[in-house]
C-alpha positions as CSV (number, residue, x, y, z in Angstrom):
1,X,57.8,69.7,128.7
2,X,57.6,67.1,130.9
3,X,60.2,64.3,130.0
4,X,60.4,61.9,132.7
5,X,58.1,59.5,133.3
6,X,55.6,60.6,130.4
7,X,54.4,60.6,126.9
8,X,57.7,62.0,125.3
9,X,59.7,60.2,123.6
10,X,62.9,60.8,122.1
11,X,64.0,59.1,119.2
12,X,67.6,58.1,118.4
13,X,68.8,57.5,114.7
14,X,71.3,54.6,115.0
15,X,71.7,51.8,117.6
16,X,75.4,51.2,117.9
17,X,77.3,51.1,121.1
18,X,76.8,54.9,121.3
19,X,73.3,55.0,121.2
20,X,73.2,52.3,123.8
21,X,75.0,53.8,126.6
22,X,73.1,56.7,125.4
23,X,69.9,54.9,126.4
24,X,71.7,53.8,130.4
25,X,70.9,57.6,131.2
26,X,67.7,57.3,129.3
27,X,66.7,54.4,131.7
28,X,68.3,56.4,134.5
29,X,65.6,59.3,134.2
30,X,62.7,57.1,132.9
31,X,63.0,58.8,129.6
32,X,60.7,57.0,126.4
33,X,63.3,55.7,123.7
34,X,62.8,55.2,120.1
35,X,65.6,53.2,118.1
36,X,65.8,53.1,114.1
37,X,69.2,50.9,112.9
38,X,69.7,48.7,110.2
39,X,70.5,45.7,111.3
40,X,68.7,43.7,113.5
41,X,71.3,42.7,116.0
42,X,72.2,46.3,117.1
43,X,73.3,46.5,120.7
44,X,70.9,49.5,121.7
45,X,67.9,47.3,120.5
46,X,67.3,45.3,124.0
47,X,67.5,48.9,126.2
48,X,65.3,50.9,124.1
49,X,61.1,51.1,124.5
50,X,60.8,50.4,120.7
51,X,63.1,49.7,118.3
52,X,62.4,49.8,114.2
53,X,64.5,48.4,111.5
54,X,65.5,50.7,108.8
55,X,68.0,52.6,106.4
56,X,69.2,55.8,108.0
57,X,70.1,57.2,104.6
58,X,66.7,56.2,103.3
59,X,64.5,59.6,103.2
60,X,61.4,57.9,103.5
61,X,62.3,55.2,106.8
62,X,64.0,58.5,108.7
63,X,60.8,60.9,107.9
64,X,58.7,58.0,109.0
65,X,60.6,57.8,112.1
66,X,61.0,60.9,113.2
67,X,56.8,61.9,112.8
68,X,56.7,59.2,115.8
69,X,58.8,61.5,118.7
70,X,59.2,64.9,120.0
71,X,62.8,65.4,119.7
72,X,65.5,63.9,117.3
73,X,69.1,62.8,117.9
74,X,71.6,60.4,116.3
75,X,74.8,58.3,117.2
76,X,76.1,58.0,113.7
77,X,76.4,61.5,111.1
78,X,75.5,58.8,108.0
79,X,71.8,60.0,108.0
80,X,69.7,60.8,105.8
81,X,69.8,65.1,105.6
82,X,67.0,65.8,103.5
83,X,64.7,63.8,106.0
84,X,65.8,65.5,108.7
85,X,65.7,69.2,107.2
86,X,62.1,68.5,106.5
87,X,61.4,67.1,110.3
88,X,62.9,70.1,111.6
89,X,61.1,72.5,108.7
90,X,57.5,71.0,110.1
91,X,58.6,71.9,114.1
92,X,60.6,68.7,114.9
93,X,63.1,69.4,117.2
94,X,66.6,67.7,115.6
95,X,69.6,67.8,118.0
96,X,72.2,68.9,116.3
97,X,70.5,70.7,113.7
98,X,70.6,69.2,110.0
99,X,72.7,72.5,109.4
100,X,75.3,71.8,111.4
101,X,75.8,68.1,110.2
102,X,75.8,69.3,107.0
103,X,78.9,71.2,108.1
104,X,80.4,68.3,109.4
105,X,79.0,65.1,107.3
106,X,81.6,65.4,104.5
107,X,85.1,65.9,105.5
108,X,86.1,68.4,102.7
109,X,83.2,70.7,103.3
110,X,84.2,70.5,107.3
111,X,87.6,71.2,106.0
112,X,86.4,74.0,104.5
113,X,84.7,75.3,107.1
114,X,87.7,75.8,109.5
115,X,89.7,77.7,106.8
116,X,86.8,80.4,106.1
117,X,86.7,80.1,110.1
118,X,89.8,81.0,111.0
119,X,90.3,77.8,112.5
120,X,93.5,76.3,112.6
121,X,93.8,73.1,111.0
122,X,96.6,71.3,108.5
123,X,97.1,72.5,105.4
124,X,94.6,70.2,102.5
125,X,93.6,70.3,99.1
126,X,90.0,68.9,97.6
127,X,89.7,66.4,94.8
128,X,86.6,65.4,93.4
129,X,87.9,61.9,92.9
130,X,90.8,59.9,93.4
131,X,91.8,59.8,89.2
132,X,91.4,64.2,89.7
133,X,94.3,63.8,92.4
134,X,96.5,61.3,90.6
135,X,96.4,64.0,87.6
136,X,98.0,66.7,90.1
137,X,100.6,64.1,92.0
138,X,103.2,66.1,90.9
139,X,102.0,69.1,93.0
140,X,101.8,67.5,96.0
141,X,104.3,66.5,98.7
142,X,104.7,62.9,99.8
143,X,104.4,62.0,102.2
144,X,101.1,63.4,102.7
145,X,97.5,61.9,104.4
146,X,94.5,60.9,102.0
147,X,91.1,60.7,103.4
148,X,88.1,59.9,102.0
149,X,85.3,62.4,102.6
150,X,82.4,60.2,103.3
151,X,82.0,56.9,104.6
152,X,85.4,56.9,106.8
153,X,85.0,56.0,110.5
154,X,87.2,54.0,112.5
155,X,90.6,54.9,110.9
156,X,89.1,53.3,107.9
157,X,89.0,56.0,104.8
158,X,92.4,57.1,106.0
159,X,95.8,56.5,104.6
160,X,99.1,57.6,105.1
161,X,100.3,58.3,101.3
162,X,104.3,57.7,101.6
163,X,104.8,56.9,97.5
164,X,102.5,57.2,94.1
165,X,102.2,53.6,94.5
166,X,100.2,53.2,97.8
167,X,97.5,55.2,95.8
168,X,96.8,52.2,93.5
169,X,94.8,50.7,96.3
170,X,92.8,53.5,96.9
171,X,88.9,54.0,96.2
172,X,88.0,56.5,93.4
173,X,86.1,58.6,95.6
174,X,85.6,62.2,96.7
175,X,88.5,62.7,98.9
176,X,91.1,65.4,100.5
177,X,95.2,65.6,100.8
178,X,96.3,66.8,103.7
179,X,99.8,68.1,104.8
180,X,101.3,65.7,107.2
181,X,101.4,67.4,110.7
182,X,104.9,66.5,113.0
183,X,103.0,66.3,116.3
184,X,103.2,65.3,119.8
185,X,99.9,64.6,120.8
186,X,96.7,63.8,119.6
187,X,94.4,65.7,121.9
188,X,90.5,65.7,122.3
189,X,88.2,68.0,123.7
190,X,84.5,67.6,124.3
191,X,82.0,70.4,123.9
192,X,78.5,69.9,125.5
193,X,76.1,73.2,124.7
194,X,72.2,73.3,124.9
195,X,69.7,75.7,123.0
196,X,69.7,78.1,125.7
197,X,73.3,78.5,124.8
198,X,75.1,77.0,128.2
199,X,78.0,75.7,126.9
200,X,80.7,73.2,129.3
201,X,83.8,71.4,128.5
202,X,85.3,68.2,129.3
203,X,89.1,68.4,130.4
204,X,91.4,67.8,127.2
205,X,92.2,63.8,126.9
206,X,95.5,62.3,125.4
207,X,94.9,59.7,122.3
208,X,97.0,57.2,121.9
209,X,96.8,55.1,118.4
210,X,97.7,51.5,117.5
211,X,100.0,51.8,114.7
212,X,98.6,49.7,111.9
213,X,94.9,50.5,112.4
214,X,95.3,54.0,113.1
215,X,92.7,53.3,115.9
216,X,92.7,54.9,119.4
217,X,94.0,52.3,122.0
218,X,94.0,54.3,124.6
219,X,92.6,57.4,125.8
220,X,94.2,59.3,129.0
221,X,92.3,62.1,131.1
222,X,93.7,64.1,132.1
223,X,96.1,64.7,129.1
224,X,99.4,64.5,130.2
225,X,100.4,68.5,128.5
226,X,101.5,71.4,130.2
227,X,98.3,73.5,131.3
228,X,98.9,76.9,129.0
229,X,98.3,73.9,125.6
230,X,95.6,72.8,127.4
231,X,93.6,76.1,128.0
232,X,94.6,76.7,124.3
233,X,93.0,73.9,123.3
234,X,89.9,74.1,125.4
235,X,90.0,77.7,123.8
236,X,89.9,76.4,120.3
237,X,87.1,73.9,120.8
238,X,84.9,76.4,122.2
239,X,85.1,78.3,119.2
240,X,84.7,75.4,116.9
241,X,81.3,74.9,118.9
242,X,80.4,78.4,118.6
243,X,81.1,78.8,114.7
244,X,79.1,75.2,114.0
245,X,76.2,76.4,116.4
246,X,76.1,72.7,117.6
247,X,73.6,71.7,120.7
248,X,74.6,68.3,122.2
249,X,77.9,66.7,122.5
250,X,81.0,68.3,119.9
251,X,83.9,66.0,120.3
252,X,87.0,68.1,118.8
253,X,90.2,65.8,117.7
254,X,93.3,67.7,117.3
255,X,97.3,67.9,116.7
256,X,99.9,69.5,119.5
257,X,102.0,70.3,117.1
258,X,106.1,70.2,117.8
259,X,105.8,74.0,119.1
260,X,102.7,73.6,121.2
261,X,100.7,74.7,118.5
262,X,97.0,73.4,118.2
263,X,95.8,72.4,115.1
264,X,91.9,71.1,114.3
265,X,91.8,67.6,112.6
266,X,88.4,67.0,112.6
267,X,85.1,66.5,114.7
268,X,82.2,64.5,115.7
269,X,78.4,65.9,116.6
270,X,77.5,63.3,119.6
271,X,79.0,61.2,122.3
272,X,82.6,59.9,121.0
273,X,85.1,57.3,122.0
274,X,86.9,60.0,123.1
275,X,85.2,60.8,125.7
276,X,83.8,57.2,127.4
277,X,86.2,57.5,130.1
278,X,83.7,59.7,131.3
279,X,81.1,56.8,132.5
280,X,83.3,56.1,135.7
281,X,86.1,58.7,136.2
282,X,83.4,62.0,135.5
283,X,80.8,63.6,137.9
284,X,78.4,63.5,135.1
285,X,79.4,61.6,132.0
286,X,79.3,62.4,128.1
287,X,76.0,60.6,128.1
288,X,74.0,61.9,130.4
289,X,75.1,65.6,129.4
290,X,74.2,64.9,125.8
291,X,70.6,64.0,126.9
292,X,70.6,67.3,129.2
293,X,71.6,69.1,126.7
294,X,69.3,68.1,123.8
295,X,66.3,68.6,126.1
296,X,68.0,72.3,127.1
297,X,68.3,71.1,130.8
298,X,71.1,72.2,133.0
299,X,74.5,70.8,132.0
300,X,75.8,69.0,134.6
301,X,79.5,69.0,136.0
302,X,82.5,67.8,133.3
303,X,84.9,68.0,136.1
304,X,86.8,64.5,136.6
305,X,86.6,63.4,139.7
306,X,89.0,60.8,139.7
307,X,92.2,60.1,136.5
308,X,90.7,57.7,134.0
309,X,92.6,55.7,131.3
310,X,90.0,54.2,128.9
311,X,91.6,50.9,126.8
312,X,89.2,50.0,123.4
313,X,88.6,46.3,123.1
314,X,88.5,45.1,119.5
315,X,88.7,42.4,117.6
316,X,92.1,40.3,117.3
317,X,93.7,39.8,114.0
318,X,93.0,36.0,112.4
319,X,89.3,36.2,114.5
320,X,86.1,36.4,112.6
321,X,83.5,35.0,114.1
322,X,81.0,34.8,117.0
323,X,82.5,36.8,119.7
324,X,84.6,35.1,123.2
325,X,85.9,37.8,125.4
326,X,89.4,36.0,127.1
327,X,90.4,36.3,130.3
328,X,87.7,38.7,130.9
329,X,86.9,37.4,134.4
330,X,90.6,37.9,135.4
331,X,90.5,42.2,135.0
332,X,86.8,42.0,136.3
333,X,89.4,41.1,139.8
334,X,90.6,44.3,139.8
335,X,89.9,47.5,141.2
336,X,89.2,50.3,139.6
337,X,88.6,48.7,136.2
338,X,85.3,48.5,134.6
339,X,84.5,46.4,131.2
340,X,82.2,47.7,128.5
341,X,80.9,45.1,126.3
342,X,78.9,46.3,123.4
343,X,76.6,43.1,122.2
344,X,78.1,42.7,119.0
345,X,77.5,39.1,118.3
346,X,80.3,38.9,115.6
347,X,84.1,39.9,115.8
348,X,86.3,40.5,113.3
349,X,89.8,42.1,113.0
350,X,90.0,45.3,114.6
351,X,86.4,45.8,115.2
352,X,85.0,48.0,118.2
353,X,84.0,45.2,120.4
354,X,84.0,47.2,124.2
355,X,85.6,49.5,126.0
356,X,87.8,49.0,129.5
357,X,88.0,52.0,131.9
358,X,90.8,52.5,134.4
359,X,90.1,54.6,137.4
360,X,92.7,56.3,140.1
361,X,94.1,58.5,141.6
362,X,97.2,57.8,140.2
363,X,97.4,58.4,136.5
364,X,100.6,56.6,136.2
365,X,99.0,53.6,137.7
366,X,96.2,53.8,135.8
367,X,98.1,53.9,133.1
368,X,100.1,50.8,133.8
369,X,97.0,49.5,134.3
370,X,95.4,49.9,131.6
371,X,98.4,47.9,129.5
372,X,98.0,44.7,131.5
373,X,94.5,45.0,130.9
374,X,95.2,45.4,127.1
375,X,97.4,42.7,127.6
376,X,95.6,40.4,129.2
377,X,91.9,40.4,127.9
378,X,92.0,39.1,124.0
379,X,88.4,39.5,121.7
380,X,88.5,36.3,119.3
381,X,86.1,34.0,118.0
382,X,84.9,31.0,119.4
């Protein structure tokens, strides 16, 4: 099929940040883009050929959408499923398939899935709701991790469970328990596979979390481990990719443990925070290889060519509001550093607002860098 600078057109289910520096690499190859998102201010909606308003977990809006384009992707796993299974049941072509988000959509089925697998991951137990989990407290060691099994993203639908009290504030939802895991990293790997089965991966990146938000702050390539956990990781996330049969991006997030042990926490089917570094300090970025491989062209190189240090940009606390990036102008002065900014009209606290990547040779530098930009830029409202 002829992509570039034709009739196709791929669609895209979701028009958050992803989906819009998705659609760069789109523009870079001329490639026709159709957007469905909820709201009307999403940030893909002024880079896209046509973009249509809608519920993604609406059967109807997602079916509707996908009869208008030759092949399927999303930025965001809350989609409809049913819709999708049907699209791909009447010869759409869905990237990743409906079968492997189903793996992955629900937290306790994904954690499931690594322990039939073989896959190592922390030790968890399933509760069907938060009342079925209360009822078996006494079986459980505290402190332990609570996660909701839909609906979490962003380190919301995640708690840290230290006493029986700090359940009181919990949803009564569907949720897991999982066995707190003494580590000394939180690593990331990114898997990028087409149909034809070419598989890649990126090198393994360093998280680092704010403390209160359980968000990623920073993210560090490459990750500063010795190079036998590394290959071990890399190792894992290949086989999580194989057992999930996944064709696009498969971001893997995971636990060094204290003995250099890797553990699977959980992952993502497309392009992931983890991996925007990639933009400027990779020969071909996270972006650009998703859309290779969804169209099953040649992966291009993951290789870094450069060490990149990516700082998020989100909201301040005590800002809600329309959006003022401060001091923004000042790190625009410096080299190596490149703002992201998203097009999210409204901030709040601790929203994902932009991204800042740090390029150098140096990764110390880059490093340091990267805390005076954190430092200095501040996302409030006006």
């Amino acid at each position: 099929m002829n992509y570039f600078s034709s009739d196709f057109k791929l669609g895209i289910l979701g028009g958050g940040q992803l989906g819009k520096m998705l659609l760069f690499d789109t523009r870079k190859f001329d490639i026709q883009t159709y957007v469905l998102d909820p709201s009307d201010e999403a940030p893909s909606k002024i880079a896209c050929n046509k973009f249509f308003q809608g519920d993604l977990m609406d059967y109807e809006t997602v079916y509707n959408f996908g009869k208008q384009v030759d092949v399927l992707t999303f930025e965001i796993e809350l989609v409809n499923l049913e819709a999708l299974t049907q699209l791909e049941n009447e010869g759409l072509k869905v990237y990743p398939s409906p079968k492997t988000l189903k793996g992955i959509q629900n937290k306790g089925v994904q954690k499931d899935f690594y322990a039939k697998n073989n896959i190592p991951t922390a030790p968890f137990e399933r509760f069907e709701n938060l009342e079925n989990l209360k009822s078996k407290i006494s079986d459980l060691k505290l402190p332990f991790v609570w996660k909701c099994t839909e609906f979490g993203y962003d380190g919301n639908g995640v708690k840290i469970v230290r006493q029986v009290s700090d359940l009181d504030t919990l949803p009564n939802v569907e949720c897991i328990a999982e066995t707190m895991v003494p580590f000394k990293n939180e690593l990331a790997v990114i898997v990028v596979r087409n149909p034809s089965g070419e598989m890649k991966t990126y090198p393994v990146v360093e998280m680092e979390f704010h403390p209160e938000a359980n968000q990623v702050e920073y993210v560090i390539c490459p990750a500063r481990i010795d190079e036998k956990v590394a290959e071990k990781a890399r190792a894992i996330a290949l086989q999580v990719s194989e057992n999930f049969n996944h064709v696009g991006l498969l971001a893997v997030e995971m636990f060094q443990t204290q003995d250099d042990e890797i553990l699977v926490n959980e992952v993502a089917p497309r392009p992931h925070n983890s991996g925007h570094y990639s933009i400027e300090a990779s020969y071909t970025s996270q972006f650009e290889n998703h859309l290779r491989a969804i169209l099953d062209l040649p992966l291009g190189n993951t290789d870094s060519k450069v060490a990149g240090v990516m700082v998020n940009l989100v909201g301040a606390e005590g800002h809600s509001g329309n959006v003022v990036y401060e001091n923004i102008e000042t790190i625009l002065g410096w080299d190596g550093v490149t703002p992201h900014i998203y097009g999210k009209k409204q901030t709040r606290p601790f929203r994902k607002m932009g991204h800042v990547t740090i390029v150098n040779e140096n990764m110390q530098e880059a490093r340091r860098i990267a805390e005076e930009v954190k430092n200095t830029i501040r996302v409030i409202s006006a």
